[in-house]
Residue frames relative to the residue before (quaternion, step in Angstrom):
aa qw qx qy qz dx dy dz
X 1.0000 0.0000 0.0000 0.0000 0.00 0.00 0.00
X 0.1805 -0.8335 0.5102 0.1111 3.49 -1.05 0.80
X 0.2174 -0.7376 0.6067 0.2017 3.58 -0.79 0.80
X 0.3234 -0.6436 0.6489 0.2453 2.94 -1.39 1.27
X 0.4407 -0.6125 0.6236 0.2043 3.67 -1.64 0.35
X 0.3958 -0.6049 0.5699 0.3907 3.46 -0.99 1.13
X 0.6825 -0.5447 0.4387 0.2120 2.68 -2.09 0.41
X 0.0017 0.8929 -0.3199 -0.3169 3.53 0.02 0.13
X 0.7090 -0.4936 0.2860 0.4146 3.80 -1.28 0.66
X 0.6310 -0.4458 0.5737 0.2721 3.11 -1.42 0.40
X 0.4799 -0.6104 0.5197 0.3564 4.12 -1.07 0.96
X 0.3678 -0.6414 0.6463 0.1886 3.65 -1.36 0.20
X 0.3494 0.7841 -0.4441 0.2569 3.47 0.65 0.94
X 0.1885 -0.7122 0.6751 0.0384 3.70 -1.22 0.73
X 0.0371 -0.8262 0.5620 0.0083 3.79 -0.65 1.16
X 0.6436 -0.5196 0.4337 0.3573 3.75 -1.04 0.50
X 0.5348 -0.5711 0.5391 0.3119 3.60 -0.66 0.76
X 0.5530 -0.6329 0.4582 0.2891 3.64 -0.92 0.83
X 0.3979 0.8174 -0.3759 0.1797 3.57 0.25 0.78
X 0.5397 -0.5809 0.3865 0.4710 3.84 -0.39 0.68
X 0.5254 0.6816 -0.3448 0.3747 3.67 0.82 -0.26
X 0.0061 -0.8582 0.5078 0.0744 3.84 0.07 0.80
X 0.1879 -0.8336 0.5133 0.0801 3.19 -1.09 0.25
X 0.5441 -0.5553 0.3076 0.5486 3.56 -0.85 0.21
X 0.7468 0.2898 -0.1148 0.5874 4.35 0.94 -0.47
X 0.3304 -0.7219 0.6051 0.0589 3.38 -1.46 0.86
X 0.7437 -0.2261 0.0261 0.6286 3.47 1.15 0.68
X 0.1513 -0.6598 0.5855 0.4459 3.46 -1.27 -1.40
X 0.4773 -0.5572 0.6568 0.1745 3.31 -1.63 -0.40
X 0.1118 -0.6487 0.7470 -0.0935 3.45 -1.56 0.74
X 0.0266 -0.6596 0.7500 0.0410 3.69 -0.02 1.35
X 0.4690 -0.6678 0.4744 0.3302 3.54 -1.56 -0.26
X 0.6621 0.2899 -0.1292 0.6789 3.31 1.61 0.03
X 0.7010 -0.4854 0.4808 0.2044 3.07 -1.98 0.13
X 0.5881 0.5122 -0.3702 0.5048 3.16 1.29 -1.42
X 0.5722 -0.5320 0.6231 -0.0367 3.37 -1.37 1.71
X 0.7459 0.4557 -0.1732 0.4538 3.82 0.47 -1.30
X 0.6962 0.4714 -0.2234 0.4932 3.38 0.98 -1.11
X 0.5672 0.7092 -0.1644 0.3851 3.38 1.01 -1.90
X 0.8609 0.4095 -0.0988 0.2852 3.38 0.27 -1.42
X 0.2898 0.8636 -0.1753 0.3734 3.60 1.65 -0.35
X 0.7668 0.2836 0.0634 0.5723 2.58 0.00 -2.29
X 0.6462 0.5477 -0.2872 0.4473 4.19 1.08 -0.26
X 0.7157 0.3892 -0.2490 0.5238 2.97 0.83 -0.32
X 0.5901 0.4479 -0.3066 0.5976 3.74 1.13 -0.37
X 0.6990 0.2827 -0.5162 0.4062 3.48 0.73 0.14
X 0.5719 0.4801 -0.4978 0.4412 3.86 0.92 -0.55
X 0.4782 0.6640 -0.5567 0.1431 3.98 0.42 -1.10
X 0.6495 0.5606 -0.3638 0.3626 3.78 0.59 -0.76
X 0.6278 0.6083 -0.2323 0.4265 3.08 0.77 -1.77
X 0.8948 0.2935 0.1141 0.3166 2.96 -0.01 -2.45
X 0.0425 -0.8124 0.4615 0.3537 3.32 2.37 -0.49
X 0.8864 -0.3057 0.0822 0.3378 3.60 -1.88 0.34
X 0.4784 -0.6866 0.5462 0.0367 2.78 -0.97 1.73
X 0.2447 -0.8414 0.4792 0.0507 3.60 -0.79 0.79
X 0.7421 0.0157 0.1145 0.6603 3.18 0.83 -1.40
X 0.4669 -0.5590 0.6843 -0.0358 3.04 -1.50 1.04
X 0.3473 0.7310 -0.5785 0.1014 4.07 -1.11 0.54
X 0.3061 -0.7774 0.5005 -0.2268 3.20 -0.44 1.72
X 0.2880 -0.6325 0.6732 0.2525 3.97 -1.26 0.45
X 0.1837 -0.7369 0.5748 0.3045 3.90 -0.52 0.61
X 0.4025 0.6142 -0.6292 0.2546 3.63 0.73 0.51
X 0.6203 0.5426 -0.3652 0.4330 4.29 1.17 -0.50
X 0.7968 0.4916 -0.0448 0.3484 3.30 1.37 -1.23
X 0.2073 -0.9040 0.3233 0.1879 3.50 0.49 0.52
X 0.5440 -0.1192 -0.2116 0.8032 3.28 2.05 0.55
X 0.3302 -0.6791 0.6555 -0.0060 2.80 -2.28 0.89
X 0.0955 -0.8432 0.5064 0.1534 3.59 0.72 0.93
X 0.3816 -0.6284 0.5167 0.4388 3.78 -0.85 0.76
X 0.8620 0.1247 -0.1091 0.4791 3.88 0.06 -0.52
X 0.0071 -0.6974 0.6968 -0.1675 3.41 -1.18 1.25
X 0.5071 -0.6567 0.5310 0.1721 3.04 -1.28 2.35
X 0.1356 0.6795 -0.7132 -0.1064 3.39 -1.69 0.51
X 0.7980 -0.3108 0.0985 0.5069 3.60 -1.31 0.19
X 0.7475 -0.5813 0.0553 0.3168 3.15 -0.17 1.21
X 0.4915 0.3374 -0.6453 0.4778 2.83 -0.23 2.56
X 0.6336 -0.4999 0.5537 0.2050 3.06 -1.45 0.33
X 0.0237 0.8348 -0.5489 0.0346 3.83 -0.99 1.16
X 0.4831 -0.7018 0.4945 0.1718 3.27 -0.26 1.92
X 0.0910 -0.6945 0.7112 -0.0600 3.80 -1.33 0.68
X 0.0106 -0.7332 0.6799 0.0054 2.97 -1.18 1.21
X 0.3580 -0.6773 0.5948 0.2434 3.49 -1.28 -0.48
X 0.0770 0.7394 -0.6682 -0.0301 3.95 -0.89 0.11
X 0.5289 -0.6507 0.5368 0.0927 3.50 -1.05 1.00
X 0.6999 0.4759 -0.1483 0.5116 3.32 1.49 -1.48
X 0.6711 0.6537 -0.2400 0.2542 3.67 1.01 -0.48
X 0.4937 -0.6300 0.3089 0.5138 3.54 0.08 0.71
X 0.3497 -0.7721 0.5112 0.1420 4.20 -0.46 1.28
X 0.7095 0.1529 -0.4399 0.5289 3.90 1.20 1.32
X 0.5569 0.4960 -0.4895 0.4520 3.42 1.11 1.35
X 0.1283 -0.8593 0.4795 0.1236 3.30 -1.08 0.69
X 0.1109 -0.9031 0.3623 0.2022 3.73 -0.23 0.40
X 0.2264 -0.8025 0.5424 0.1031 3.53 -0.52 0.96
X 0.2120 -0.8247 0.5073 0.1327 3.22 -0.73 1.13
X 0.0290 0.8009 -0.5976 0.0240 4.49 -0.88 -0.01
X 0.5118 -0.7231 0.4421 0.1406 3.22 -0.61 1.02
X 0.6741 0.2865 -0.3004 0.6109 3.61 0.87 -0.40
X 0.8242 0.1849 -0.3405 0.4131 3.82 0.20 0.18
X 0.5866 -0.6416 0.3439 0.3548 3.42 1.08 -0.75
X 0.6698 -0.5423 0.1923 0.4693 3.42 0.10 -0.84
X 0.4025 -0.7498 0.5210 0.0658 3.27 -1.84 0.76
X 0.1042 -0.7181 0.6845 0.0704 3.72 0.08 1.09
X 0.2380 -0.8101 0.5164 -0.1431 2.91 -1.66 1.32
X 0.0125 0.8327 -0.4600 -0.3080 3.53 0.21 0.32
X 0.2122 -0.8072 0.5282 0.1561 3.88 -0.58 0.56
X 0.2225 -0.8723 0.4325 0.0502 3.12 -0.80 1.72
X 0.4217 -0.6928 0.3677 0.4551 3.81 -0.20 1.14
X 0.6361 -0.6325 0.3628 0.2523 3.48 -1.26 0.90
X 0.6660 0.4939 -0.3500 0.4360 3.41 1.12 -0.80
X 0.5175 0.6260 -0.5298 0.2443 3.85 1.01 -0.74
X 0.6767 -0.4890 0.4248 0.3500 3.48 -1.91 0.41
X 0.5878 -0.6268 0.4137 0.3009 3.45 -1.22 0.94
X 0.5923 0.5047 -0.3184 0.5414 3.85 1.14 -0.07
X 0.6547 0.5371 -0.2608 0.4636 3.64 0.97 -0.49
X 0.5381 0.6016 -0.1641 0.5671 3.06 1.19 -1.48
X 0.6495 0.5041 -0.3335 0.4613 3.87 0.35 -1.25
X 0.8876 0.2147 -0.1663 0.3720 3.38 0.20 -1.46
X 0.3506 0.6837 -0.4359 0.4686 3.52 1.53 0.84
X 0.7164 0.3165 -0.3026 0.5431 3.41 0.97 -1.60
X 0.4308 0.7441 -0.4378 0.2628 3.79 0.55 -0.48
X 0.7885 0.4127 -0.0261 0.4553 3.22 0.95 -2.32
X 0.5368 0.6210 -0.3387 0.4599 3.16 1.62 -0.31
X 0.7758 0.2285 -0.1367 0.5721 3.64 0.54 -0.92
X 0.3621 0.6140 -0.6272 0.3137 3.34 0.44 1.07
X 0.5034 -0.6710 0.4393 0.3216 4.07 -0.79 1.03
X 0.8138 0.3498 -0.1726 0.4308 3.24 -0.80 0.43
X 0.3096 0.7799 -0.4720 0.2703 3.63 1.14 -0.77
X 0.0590 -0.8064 0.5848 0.0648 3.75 -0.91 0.58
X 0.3827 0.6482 -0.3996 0.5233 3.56 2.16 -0.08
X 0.3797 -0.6157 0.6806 0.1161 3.96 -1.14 1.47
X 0.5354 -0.6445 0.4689 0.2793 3.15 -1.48 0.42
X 0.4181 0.4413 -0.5864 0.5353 3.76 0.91 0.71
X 0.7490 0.4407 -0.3814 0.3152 3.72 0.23 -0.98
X 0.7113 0.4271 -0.2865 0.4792 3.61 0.98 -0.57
X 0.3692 0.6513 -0.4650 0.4726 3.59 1.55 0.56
X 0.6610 0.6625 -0.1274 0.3284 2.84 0.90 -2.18
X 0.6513 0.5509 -0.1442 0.5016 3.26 0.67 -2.22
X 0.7929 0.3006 -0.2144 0.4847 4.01 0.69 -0.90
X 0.3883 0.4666 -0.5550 0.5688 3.79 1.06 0.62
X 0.7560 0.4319 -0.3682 0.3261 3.27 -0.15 -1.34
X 0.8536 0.2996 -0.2884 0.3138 3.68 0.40 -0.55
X 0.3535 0.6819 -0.4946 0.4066 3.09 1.54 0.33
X 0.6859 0.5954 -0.2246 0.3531 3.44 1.42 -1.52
X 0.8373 0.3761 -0.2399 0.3162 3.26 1.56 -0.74
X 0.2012 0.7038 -0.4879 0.4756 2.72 2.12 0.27
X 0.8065 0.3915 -0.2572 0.3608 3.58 -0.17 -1.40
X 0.6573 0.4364 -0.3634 0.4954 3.86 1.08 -0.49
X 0.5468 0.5890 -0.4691 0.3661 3.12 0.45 0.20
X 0.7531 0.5177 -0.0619 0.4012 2.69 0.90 -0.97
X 0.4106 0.5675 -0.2592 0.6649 2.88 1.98 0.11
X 0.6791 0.4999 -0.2733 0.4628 3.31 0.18 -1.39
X 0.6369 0.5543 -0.2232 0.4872 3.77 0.60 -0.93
X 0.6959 0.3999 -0.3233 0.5013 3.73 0.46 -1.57
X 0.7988 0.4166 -0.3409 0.2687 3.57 1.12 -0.69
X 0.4707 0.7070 -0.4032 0.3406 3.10 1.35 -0.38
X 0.4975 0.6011 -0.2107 0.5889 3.61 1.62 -1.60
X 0.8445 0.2461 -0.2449 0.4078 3.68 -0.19 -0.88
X 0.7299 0.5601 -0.1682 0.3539 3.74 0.96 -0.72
X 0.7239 -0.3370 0.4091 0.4417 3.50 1.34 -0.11
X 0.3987 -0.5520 0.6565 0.3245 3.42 0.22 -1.36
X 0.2305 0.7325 -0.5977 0.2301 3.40 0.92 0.75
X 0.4507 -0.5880 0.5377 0.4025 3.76 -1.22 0.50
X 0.5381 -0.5457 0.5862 0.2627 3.74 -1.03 0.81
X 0.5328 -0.5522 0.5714 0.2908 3.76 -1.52 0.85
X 0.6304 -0.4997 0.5168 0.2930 3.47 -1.47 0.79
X 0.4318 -0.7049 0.5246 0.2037 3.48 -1.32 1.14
X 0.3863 -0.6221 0.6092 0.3043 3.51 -0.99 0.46
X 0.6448 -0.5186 0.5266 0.1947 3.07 -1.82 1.37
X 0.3338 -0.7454 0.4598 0.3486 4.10 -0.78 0.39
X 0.7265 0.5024 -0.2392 0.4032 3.01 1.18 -0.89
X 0.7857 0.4564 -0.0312 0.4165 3.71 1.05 -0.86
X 0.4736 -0.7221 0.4247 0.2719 2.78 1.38 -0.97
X 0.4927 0.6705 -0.3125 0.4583 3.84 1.58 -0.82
X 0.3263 -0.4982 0.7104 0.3751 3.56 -1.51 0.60
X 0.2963 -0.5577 0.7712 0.0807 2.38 -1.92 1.25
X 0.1196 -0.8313 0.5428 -0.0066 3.79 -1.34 0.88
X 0.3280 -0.8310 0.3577 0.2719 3.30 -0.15 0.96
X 0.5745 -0.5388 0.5335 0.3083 3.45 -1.35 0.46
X 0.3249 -0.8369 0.3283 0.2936 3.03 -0.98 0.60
X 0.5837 0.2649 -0.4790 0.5997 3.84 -0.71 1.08
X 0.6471 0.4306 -0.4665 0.4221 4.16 0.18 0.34
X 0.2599 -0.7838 0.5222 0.2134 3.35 -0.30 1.51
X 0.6956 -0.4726 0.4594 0.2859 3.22 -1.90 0.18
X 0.2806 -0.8109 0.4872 0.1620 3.53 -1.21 0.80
């Protein structure tokens, strides 16, 4: 009896335009899962053109919940490592005729609008934002998406009460408006 093998999905990847312009990332990724074993395949068959044979594979296992040291792809073997010290939503893909591929790796479960403007900011040329900061940078505005919206329900529910000063992103400082410059 033969078992057929599901098909598997195409990678969810977005790469930097080919351009003398480096940056601190070469695109990102959206696997749909965790599983590392499954995940990686279909990634590496999409960079193989670009980036030709991928070799090694290095990863934080704080995203991954196993890290197999070797995982078949179209016919070769792909070495996996792990570092503790590495930034745990960057991956790096390594190939002997080009060299390497910094990756940002988006968690699978995140919304499909988030995700977009993750893989977007990722493959922008020149980009000097790591892939913890462009995690970071997309928490935070999810958060102010949602205060706002706060800030509003209270204004509507509260009187017209003047909303609390916003906190600086970078510093931490209330930030106070001027008066007649509306809030963003």
């Amino acid at each position: 009896m033969t078992t057929a093998l599901a098909p598997t999905l195409p990678a969810r990847l977005s790469l930097t335009p080919e351009t003398p312009l480096a940056g601190l990332l070469d695109g990102a990724w959206w696997p749909r899962t965790r599983d590392l074993a499954a995940e990686l395949p279909p990634l590496v068959d999409a960079l193989e053109e670009r980036y030709g044979r991928i070799t090694r594979v290095a990863v934080n296992p704080t995203r991954w919940p196993v890290v197999p040291h070797k995982v078949a792809a179209t016919g070769h073997i792909v070495h996996v490592g792990w570092f503790t010290e590495q930034d745990p939503d960057k991956m790096i893909l390594l190939s002997y005729t080009t060299g390497r591929c910094d990756l940002l790796v988006i968690p699978p479960g995140t919304e499909p609008a988030a995700a977009a403007r993750l893989m977007t900011a990722a493959a922008l040329p020149g980009s000097v934002l790591a892939a913890g900061a462009l995690m970071s940078d997309e928490a935070a505005t999810g958060r102010r998406t949602r205060d706002t919206r706060s800030v509003e329900d209270a204004w509507e529910t509260d009187g017209g009460s003047v909303p609390p000063p916003l906190r600086h992103p970078l510093v931490g400082a209330r930030m106070i408006p001027l008066p007649g410059n509306p809030r963003r």
